[in-house]
PQR file with spaces between the fields and no chain letter, atoms N, CA, C, O and H, PARSE charges and radii, in Angstrom:
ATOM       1  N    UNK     1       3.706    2.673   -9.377 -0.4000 1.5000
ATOM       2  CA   UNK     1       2.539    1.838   -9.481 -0.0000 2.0000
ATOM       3  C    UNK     1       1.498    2.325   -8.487  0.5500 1.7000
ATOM       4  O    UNK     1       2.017    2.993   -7.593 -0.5500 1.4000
ATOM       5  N    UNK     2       0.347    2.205   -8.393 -0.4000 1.5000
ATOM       6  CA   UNK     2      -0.888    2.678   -7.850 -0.0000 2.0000
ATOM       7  C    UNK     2      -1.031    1.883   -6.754  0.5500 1.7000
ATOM       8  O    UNK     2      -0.267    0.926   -6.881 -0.5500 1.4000
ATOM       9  H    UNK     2      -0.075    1.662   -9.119  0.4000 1.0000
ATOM      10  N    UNK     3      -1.805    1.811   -5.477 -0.4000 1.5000
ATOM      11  CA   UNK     3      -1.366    1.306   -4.157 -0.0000 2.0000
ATOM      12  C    UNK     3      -2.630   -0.439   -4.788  0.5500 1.7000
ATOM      13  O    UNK     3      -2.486   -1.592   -4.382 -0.5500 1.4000
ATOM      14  H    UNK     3      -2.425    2.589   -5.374  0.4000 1.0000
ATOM      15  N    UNK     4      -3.251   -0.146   -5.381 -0.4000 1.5000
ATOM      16  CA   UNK     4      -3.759   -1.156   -6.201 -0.0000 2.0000
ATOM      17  C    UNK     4      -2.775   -2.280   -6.354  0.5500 1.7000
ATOM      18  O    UNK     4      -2.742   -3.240   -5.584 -0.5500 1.4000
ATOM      19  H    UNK     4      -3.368    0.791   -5.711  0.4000 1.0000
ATOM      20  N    UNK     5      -2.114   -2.146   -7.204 -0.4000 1.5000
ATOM      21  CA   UNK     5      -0.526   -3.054   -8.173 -0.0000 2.0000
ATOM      22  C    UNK     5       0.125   -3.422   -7.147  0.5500 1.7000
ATOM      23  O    UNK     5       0.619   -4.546   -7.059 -0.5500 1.4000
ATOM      24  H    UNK     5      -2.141   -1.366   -7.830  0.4000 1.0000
ATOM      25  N    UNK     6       0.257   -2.060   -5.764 -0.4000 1.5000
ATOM      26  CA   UNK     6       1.136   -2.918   -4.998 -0.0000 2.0000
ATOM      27  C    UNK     6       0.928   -3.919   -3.965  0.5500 1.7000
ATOM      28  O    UNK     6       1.777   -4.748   -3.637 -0.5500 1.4000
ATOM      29  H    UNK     6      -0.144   -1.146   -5.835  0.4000 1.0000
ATOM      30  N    UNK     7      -0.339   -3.799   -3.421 -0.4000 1.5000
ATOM      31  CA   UNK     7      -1.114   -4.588   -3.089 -0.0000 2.0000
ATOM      32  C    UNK     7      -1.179   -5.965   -3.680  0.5500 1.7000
ATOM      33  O    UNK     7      -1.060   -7.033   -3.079 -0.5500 1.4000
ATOM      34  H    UNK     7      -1.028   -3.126   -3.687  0.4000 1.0000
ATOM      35  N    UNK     8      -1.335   -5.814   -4.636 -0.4000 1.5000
ATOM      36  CA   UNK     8      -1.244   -7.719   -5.254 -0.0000 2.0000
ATOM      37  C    UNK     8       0.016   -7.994   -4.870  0.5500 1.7000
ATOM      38  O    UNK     8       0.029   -9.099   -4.328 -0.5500 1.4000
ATOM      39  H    UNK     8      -1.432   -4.947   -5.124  0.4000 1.0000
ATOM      40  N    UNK     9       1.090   -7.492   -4.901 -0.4000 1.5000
ATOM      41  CA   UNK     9       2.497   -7.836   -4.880 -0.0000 2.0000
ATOM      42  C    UNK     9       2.723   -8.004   -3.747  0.5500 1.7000
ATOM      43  O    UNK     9       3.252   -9.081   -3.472 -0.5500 1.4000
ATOM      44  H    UNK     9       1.079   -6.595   -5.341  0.4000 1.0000
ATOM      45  N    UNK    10       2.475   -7.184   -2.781 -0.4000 1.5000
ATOM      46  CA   UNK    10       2.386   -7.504   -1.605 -0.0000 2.0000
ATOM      47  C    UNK    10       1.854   -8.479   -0.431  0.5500 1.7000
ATOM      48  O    UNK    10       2.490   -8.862    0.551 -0.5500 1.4000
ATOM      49  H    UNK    10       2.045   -6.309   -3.005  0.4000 1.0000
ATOM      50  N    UNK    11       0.178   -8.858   -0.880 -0.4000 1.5000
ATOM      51  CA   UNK    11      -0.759   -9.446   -0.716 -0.0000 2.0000
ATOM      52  C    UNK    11      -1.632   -9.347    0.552  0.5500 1.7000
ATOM      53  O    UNK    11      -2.024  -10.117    1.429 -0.5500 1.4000
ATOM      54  H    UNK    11      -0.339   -8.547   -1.678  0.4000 1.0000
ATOM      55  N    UNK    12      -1.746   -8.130    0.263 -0.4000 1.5000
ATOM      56  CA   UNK    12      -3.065   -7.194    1.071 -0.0000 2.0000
ATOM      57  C    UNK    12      -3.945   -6.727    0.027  0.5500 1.7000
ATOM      58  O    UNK    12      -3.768   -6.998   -1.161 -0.5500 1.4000
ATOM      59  H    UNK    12      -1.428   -7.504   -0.450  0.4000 1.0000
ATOM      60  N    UNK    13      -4.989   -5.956    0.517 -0.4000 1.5000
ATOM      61  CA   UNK    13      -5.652   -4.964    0.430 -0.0000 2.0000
ATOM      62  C    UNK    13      -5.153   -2.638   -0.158  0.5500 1.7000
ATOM      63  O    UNK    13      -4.773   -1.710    0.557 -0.5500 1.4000
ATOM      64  H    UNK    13      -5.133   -5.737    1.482  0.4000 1.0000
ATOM      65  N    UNK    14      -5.452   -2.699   -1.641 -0.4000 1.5000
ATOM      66  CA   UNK    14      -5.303   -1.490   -1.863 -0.0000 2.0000
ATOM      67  C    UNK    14      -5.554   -0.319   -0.161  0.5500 1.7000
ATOM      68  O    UNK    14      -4.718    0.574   -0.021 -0.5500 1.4000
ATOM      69  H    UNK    14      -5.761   -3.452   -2.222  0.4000 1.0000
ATOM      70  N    UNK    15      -6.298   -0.408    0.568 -0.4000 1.5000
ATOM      71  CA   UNK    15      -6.964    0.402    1.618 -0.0000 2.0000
ATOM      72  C    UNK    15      -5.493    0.147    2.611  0.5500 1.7000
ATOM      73  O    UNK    15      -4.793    1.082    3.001 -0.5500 1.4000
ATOM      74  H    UNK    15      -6.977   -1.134    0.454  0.4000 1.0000
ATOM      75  N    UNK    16      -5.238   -1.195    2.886 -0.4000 1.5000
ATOM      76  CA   UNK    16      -3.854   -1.452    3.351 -0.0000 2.0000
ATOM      77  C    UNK    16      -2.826   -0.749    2.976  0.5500 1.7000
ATOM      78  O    UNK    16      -2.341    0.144    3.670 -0.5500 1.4000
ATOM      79  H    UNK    16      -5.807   -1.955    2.570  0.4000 1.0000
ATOM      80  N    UNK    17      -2.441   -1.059    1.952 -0.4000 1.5000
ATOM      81  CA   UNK    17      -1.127    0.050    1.379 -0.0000 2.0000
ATOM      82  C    UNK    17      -0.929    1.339    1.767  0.5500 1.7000
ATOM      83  O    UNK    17       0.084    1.878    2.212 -0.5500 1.4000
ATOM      84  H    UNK    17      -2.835   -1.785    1.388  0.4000 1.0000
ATOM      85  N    UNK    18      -2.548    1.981    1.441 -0.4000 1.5000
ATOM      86  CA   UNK    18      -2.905    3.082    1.926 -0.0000 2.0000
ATOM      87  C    UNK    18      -2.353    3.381    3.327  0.5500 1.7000
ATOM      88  O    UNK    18      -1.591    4.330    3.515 -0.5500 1.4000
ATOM      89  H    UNK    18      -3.372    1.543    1.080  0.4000 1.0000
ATOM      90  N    UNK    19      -2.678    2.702    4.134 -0.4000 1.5000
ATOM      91  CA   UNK    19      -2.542    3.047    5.647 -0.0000 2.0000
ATOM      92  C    UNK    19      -0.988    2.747    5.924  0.5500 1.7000
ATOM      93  O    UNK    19      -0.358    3.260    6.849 -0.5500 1.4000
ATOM      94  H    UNK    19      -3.296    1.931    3.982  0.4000 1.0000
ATOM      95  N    UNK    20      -0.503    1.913    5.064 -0.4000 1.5000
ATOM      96  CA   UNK    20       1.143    1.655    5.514 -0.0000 2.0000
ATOM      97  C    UNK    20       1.715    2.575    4.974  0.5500 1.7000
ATOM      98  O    UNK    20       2.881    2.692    5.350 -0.5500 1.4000
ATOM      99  H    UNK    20      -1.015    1.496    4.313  0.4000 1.0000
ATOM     100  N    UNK    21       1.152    3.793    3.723 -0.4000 1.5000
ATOM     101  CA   UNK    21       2.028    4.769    3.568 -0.0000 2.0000
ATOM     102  C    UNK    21       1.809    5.795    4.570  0.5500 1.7000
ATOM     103  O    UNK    21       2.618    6.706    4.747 -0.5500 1.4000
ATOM     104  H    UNK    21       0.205    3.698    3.418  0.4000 1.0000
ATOM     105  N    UNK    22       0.626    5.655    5.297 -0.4000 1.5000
ATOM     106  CA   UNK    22       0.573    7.173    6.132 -0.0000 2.0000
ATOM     107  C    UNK    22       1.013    6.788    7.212  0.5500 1.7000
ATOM     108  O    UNK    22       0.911    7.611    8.122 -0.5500 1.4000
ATOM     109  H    UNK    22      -0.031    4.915    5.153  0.4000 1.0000
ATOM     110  N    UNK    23       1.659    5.438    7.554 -0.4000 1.5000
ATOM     111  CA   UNK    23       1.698    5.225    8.907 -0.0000 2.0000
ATOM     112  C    UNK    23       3.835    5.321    8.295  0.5500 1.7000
ATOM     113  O    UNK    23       4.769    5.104    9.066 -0.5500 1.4000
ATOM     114  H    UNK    23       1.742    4.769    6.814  0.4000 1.0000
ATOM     115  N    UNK    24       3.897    5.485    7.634 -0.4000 1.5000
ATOM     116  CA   UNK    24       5.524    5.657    7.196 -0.0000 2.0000
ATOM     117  C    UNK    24       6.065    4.325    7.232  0.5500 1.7000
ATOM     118  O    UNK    24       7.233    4.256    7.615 -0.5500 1.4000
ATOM     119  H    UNK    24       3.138    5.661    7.007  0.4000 1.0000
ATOM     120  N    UNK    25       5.203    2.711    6.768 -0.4000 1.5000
ATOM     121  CA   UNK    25       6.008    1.777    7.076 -0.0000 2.0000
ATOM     122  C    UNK    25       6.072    1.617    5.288  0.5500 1.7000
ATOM     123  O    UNK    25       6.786    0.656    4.999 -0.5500 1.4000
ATOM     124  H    UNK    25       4.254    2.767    6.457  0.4000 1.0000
ATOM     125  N    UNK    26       5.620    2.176    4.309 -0.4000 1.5000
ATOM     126  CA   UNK    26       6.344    2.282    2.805 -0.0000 2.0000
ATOM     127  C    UNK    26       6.013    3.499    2.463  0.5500 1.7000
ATOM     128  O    UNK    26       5.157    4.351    2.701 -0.5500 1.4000
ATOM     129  H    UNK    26       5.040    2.956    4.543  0.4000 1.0000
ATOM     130  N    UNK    27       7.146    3.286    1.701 -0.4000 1.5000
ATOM     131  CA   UNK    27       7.722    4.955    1.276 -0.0000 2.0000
ATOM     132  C    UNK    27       6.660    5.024   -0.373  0.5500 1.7000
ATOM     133  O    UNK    27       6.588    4.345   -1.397 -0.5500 1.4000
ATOM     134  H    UNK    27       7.841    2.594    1.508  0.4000 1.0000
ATOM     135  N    UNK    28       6.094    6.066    0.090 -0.4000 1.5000
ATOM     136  CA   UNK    28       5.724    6.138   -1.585 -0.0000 2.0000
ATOM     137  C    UNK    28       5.423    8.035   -2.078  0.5500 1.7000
ATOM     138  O    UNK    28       5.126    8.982   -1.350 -0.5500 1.4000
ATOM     139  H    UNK    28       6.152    6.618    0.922  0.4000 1.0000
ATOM     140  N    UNK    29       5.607    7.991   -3.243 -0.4000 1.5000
ATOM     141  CA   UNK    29       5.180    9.539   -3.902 -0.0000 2.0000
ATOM     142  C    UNK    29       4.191   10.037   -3.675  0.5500 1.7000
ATOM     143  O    UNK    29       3.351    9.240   -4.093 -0.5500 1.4000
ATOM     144  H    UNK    29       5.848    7.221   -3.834  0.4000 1.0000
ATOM     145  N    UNK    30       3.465   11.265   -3.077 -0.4000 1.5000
ATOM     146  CA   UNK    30       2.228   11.645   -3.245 -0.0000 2.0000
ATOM     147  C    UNK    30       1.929   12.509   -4.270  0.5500 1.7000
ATOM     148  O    UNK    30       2.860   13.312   -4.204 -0.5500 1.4000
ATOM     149  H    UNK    30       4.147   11.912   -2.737  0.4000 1.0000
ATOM     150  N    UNK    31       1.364   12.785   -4.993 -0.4000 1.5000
ATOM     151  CA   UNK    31       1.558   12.956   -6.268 -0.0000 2.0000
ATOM     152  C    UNK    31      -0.220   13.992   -6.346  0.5500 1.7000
ATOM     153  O    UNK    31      -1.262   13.419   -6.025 -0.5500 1.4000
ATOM     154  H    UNK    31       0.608   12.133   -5.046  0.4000 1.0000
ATOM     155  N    UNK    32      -0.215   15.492   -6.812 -0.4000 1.5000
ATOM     156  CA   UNK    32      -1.582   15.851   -6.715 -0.0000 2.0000
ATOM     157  C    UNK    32      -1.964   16.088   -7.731  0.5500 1.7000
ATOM     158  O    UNK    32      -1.272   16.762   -8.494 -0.5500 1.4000
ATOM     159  H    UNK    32       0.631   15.957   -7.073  0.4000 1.0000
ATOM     160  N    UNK    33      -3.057   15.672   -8.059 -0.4000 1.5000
ATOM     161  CA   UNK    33      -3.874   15.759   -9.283 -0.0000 2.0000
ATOM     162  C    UNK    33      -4.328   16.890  -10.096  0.5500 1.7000
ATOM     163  O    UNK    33      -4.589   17.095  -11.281 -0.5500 1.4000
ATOM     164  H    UNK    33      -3.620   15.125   -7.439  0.4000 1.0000
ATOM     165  N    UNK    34      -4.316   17.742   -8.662 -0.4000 1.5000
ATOM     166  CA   UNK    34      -5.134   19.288   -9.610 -0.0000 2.0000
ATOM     167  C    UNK    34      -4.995   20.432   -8.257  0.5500 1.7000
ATOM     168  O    UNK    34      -5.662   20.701   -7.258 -0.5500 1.4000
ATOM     169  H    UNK    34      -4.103   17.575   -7.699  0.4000 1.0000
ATOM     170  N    UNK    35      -3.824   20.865   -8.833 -0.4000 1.5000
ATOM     171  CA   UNK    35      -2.988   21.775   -7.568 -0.0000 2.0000
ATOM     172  C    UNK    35      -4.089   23.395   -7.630  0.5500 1.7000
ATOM     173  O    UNK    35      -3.874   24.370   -6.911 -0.5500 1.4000
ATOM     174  H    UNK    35      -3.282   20.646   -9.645  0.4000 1.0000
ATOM     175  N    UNK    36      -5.391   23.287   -8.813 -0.4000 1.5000
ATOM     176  CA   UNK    36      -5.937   24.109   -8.209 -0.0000 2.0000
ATOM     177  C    UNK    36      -7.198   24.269   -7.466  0.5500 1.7000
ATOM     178  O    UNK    36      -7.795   25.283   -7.104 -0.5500 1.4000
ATOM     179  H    UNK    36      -5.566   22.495   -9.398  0.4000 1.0000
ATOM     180  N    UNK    37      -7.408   23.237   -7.353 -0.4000 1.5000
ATOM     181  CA   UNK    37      -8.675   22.720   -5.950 -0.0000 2.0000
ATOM     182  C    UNK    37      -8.031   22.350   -4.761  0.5500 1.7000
ATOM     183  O    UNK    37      -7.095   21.554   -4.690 -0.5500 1.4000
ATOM     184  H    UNK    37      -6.923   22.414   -7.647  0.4000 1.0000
ATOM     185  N    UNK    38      -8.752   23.169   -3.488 -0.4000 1.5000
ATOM     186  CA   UNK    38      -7.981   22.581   -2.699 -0.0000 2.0000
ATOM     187  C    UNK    38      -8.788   21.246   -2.106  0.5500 1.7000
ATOM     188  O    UNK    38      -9.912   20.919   -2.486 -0.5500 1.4000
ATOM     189  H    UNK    38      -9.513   23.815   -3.546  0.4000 1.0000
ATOM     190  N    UNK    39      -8.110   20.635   -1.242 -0.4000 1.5000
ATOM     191  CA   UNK    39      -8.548   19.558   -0.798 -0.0000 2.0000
ATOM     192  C    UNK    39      -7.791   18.431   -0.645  0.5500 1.7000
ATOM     193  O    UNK    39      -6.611   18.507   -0.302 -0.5500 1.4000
ATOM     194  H    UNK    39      -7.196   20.901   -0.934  0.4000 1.0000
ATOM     195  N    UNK    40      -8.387   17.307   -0.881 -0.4000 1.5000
ATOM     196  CA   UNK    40      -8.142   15.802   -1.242 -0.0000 2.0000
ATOM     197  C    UNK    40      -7.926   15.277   -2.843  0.5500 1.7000
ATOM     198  O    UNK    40      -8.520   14.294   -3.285 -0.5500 1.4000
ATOM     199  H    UNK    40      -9.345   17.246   -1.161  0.4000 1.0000
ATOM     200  N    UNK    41      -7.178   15.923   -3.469 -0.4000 1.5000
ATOM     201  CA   UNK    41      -7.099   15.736   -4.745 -0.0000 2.0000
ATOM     202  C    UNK    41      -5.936   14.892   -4.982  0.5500 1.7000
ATOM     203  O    UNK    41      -5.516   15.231   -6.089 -0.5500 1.4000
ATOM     204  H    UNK    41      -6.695   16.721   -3.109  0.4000 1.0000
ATOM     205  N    UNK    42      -5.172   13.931   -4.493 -0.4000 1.5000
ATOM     206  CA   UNK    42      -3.777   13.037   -4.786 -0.0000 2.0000
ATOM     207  C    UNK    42      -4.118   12.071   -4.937  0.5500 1.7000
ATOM     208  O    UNK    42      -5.292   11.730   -4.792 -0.5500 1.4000
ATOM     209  H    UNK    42      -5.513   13.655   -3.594  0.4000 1.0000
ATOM     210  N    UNK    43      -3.122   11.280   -5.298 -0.4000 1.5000
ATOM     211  CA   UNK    43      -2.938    9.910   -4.917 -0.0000 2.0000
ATOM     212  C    UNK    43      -1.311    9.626   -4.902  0.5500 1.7000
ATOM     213  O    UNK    43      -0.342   10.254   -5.328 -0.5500 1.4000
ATOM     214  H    UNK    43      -2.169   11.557   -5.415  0.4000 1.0000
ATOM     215  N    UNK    44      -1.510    8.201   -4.108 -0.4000 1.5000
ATOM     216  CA   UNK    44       0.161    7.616   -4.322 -0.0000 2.0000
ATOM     217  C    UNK    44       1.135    6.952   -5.619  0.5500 1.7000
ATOM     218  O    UNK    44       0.688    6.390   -6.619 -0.5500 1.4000
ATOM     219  H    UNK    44      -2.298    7.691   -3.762  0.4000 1.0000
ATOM     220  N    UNK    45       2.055    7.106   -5.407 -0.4000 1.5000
ATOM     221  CA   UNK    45       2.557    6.189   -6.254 -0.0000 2.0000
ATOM     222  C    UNK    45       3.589    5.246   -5.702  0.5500 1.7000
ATOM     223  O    UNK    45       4.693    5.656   -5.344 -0.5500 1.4000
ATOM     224  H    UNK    45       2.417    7.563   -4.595  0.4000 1.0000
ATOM     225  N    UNK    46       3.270    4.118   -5.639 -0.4000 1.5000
ATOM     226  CA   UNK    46       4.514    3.319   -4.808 -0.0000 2.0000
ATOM     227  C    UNK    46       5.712    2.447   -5.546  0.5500 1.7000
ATOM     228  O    UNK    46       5.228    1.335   -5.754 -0.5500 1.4000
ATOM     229  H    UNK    46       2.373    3.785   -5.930  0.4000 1.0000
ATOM     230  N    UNK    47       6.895    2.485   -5.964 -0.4000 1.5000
ATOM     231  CA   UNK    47       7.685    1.854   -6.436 -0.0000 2.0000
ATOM     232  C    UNK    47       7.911    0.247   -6.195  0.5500 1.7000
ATOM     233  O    UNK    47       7.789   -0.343   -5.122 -0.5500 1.4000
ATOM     234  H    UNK    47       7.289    3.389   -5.795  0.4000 1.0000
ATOM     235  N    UNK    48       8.325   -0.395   -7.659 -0.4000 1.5000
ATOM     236  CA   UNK    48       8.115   -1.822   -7.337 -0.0000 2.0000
ATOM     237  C    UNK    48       9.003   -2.041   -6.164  0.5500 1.7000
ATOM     238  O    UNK    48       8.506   -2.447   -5.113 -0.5500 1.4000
ATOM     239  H    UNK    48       8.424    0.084   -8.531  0.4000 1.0000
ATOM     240  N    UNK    49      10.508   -1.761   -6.276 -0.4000 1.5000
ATOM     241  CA   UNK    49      11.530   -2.173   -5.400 -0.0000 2.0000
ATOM     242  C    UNK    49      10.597   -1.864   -3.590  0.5500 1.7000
ATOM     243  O    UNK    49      10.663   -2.723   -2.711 -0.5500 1.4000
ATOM     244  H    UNK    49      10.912   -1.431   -7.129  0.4000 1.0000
ATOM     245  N    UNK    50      10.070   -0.951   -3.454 -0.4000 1.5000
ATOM     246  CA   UNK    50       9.501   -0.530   -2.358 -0.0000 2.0000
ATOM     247  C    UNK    50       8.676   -1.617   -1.584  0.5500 1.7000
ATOM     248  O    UNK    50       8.818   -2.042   -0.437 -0.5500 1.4000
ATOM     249  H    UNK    50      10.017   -0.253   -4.167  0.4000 1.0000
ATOM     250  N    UNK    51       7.542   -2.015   -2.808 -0.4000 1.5000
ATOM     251  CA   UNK    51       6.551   -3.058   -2.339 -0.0000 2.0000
ATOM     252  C    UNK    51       7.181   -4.220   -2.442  0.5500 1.7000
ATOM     253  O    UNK    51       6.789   -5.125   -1.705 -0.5500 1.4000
ATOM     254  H    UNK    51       7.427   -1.670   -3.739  0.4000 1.0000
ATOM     255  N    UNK    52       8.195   -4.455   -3.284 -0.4000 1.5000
ATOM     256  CA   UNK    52       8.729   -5.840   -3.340 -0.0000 2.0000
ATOM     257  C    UNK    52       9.577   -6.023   -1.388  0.5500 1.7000
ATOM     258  O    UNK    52       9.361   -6.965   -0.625 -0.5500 1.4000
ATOM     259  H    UNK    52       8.514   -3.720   -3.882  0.4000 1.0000
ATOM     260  N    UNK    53      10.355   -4.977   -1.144 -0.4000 1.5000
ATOM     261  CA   UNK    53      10.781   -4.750    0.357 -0.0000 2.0000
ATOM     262  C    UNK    53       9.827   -5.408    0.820  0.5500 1.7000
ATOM     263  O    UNK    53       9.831   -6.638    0.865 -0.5500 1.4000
ATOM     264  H    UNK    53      10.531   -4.212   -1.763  0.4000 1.0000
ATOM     265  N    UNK    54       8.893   -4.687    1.221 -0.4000 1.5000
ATOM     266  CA   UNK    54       7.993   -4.590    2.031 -0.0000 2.0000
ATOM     267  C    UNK    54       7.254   -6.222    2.560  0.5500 1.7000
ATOM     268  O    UNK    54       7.019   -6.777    3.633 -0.5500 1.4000
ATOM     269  H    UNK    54       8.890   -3.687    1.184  0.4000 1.0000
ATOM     270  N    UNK    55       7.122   -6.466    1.406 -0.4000 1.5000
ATOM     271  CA   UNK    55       6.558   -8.113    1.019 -0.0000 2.0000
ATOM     272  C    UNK    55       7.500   -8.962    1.882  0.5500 1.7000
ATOM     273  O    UNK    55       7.135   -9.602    2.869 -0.5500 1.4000
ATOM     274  H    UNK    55       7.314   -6.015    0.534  0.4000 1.0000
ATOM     275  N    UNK    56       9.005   -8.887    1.307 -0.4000 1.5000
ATOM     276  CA   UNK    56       9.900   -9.624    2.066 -0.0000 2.0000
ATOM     277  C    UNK    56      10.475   -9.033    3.418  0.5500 1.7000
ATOM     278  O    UNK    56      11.484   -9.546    3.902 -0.5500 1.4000
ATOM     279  H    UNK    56       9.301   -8.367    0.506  0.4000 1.0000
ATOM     280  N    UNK    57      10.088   -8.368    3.802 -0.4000 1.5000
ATOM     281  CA   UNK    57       9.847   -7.965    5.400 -0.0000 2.0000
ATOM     282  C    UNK    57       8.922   -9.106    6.583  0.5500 1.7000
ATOM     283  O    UNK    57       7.704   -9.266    6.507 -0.5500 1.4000
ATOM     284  H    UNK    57       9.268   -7.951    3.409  0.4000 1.0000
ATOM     285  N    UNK    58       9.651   -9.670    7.431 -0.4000 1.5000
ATOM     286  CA   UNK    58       9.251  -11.018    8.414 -0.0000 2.0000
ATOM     287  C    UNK    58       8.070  -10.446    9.106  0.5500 1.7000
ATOM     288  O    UNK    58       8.363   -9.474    9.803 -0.5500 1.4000
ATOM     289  H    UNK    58      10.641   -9.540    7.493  0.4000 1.0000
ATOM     290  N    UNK    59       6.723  -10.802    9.107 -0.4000 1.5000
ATOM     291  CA   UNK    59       5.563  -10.426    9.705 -0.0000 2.0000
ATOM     292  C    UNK    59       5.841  -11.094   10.952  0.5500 1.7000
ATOM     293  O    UNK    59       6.368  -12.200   11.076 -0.5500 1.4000
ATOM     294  H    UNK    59       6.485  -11.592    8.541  0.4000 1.0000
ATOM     295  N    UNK    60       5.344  -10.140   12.082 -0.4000 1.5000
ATOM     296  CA   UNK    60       5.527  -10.993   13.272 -0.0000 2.0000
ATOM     297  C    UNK    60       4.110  -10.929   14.045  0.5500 1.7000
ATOM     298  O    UNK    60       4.025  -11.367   15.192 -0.5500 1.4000
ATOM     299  H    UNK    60       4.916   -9.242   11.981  0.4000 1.0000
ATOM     300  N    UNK    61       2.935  -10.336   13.338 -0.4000 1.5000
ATOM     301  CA   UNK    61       2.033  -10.444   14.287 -0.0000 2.0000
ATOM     302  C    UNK    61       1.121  -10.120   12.787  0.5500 1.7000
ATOM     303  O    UNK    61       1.411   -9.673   11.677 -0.5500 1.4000
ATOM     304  H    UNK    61       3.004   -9.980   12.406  0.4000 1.0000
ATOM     305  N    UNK    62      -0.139  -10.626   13.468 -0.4000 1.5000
ATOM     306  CA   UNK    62      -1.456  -10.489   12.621 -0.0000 2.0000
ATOM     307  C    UNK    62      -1.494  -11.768   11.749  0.5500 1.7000
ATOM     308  O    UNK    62      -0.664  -12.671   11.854 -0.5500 1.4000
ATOM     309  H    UNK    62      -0.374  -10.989   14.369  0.4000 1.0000
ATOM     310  N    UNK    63      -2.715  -11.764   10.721 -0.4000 1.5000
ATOM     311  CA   UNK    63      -3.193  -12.682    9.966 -0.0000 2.0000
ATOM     312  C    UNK    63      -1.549  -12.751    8.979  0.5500 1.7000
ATOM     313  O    UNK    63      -0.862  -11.729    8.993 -0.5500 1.4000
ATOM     314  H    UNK    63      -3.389  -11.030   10.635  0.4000 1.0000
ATOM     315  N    UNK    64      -1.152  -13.726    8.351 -0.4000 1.5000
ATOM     316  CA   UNK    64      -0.282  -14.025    7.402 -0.0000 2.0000
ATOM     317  C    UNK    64      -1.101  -13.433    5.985  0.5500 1.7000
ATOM     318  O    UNK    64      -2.256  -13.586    5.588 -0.5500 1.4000
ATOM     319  H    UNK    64      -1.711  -14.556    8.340  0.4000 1.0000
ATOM     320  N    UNK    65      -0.012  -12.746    5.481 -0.4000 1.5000
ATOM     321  CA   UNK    65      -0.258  -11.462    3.938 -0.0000 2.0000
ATOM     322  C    UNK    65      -0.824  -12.865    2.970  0.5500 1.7000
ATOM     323  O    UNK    65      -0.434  -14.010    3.197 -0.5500 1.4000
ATOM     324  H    UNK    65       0.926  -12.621    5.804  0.4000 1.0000
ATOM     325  N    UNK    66      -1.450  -12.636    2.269 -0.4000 1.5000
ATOM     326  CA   UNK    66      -1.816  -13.792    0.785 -0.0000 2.0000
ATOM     327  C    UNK    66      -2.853  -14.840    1.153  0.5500 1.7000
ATOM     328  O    UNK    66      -3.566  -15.246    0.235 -0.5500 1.4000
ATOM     329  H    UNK    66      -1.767  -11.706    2.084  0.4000 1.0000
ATOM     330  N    UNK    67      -3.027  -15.312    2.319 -0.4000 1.5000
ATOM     331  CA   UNK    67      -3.891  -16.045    2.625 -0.0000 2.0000
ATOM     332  C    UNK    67      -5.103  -15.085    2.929  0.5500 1.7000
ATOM     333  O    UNK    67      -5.237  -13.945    3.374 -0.5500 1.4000
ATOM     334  H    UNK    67      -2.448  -14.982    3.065  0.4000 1.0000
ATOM     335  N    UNK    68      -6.103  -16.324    2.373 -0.4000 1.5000
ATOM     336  CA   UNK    68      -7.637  -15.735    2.814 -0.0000 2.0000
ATOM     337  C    UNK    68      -8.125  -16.336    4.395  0.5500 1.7000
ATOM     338  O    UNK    68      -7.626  -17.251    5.049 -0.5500 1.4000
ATOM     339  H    UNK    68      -5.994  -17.250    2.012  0.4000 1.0000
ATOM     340  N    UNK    69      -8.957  -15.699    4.624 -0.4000 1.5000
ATOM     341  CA   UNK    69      -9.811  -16.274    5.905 -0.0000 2.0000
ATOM     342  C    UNK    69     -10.471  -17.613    5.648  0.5500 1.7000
ATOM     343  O    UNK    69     -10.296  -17.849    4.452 -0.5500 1.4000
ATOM     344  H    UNK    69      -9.363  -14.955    4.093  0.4000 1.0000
ATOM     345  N    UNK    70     -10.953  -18.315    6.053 -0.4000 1.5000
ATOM     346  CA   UNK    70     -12.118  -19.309    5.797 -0.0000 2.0000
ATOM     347  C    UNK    70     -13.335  -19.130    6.670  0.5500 1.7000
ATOM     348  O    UNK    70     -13.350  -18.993    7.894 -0.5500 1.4000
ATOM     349  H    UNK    70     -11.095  -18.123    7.024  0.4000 1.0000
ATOM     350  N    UNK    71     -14.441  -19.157    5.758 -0.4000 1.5000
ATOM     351  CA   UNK    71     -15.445  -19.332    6.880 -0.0000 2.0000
ATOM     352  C    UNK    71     -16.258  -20.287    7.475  0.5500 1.7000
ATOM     353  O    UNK    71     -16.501  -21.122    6.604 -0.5500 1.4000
ATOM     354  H    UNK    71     -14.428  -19.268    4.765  0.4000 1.0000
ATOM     355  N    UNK    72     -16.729  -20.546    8.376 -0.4000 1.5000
ATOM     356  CA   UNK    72     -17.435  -21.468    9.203 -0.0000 2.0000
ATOM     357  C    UNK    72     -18.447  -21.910    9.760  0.5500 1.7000
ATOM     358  O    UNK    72     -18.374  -22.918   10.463 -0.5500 1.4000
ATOM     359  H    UNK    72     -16.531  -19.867    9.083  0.4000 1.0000
């Protein structure tokens, strides 16, 4: 699934996912689009079982996942 999909499941932010795969806290495929340009040409692919983990993993610091902010 696309860091998009896992994101809802999770209940962050696609840009989030992003950073939890490069920071190695979910495991996901990198997968390249066009092995003859070089560059920035990939994307991820993250497995449900992976993001479903991840979700049920005990947050111990920061804003709580699924809730919004309110403003004031």
């Amino acid at each position: 699934m696309t860091p998009r999909q896992a994101a809802e499941i999770i209940g962050c932010t696609p840009g989030q996912v992003r950073w939890l795969i490069r920071s190695k806290y979910l495991r996901a495929t990198k997968i390249t689009t066009n092995p003859l340009i070089s560059g920035c040409d990939y994307r991820y692919s993250v497995g449900q079982k992976e993001a479903e983990r991840y979700r049920d993993v005990v947050q111990t610091r920061g804003f709580p996942r699924g809730q919004k902010r309110s403003k004031k």
